[in-house]
C-alpha positions as CSV (number, residue, x, y, z in Angstrom):
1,X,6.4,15.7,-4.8
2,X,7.1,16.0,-1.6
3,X,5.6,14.5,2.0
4,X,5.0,11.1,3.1
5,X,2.4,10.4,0.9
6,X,5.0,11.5,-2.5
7,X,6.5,9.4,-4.9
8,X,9.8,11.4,-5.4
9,X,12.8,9.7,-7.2
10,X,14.6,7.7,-3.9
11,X,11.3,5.9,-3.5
12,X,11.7,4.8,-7.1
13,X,14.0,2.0,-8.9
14,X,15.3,4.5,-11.8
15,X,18.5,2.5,-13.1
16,X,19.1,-0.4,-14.7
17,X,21.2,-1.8,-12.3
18,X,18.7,-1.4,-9.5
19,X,16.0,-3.1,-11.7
20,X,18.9,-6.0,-12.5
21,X,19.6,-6.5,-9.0
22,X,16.5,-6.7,-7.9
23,X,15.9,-9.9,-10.7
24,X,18.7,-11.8,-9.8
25,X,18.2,-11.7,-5.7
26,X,14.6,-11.7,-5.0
27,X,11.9,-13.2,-3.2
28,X,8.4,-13.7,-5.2
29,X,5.2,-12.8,-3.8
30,X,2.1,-12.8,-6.1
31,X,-1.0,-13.7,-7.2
32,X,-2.7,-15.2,-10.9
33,X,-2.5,-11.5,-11.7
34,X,0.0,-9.7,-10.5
35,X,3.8,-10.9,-9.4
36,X,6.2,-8.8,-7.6
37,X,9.8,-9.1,-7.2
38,X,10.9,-8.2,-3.9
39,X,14.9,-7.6,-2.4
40,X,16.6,-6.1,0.2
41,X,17.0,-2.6,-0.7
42,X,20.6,-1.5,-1.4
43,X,19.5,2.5,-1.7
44,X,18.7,3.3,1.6
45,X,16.3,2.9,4.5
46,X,12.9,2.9,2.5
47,X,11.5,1.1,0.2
48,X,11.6,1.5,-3.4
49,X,9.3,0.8,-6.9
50,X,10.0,-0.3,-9.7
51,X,7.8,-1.1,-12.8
52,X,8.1,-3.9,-15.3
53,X,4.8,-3.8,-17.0
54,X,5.3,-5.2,-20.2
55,X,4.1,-4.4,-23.5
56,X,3.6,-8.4,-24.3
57,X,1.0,-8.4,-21.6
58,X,-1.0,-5.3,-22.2
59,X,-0.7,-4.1,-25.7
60,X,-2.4,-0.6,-25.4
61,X,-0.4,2.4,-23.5
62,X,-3.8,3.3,-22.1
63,X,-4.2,0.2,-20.3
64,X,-0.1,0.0,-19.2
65,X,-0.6,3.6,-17.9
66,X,-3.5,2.7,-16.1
67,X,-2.3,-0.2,-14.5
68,X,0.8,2.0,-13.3
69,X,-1.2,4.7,-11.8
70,X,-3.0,2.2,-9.2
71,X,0.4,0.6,-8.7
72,X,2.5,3.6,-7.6
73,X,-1.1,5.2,-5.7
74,X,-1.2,2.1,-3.9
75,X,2.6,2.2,-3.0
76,X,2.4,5.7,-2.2
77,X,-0.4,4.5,0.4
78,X,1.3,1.5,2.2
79,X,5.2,3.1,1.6
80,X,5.2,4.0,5.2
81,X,4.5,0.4,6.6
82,X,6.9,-1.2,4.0
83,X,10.2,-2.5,5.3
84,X,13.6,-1.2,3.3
85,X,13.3,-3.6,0.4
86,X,12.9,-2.7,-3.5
87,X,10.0,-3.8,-5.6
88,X,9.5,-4.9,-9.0
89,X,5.9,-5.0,-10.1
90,X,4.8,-7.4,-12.8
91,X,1.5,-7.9,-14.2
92,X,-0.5,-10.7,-16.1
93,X,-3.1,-10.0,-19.2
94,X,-5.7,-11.0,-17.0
95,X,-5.4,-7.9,-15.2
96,X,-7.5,-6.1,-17.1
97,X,-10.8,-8.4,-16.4
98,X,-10.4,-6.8,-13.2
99,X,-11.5,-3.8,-11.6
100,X,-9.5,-0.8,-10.1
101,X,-11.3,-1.7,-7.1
102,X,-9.8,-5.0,-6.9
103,X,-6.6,-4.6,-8.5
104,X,-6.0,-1.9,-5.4
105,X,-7.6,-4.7,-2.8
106,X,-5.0,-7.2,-4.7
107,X,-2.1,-4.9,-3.9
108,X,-2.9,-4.0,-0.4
109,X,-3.1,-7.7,0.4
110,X,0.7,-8.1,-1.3
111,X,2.0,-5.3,0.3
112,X,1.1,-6.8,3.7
113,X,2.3,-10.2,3.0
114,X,5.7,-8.7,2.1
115,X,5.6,-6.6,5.6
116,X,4.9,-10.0,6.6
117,X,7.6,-11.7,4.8
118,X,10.3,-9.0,6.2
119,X,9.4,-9.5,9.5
120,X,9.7,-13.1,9.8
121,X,13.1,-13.1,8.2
């Protein structure tokens, strides 16, 4: 895909030593669902995604490929207003009491208290 509203492989975490950077420097920002993993971005001048949705938390595939889809549509909406920092998304069982709705309110809030965060660093 391409365009400012993509999700093309630079915005992405797609090795493992991306992913294993970004869990051994990190800031957390969360909530009693949903915890991401946030670190200065070593790829570049965007930021970048990565998912860590585990199987422990959500056992079926359809509701770990739901989850993903409002994660990456949400960070395709607020990409542009993101500092340069790269991502790790977790989530929490209790996710799924939630609707998509609210899990996309949930991330909107997150992705502005990382803006947030940058900016006051």
């Amino acid at each position: 895909m391409t365009g400012d509203a993509g999700f093309d492989r630079s915005r992405r975490l797609t090795r493992a030593r991306d992913y294993g950077k970004v869990f051994a420097d990190n800031f957390r920002i969360g909530d009693k669902y949903i915890t991401m993993l946030v670190s200065p971005s070593k790829g570049g001048d965007s930021a970048r995604l990565g998912l860590a949705i585990a199987k422990k938390q959500l056992r079926r595939a359809v509701d770990r490929n739901r989850i993903k889809r409002v994660i990456r549509e949400s960070f395709r909406n607020q990409h542009s207003d993101l500092p340069a920092v790269d991502v790790v998304v977790m989530v929490r069982r209790s996710i799924l009491e939630l609707e998509r709705k609210e899990i996309f309110s949930r991330l909107q809030r997150l992705w502005h208290k990382i803006s947030e965060r940058c900016e006051n660093s």
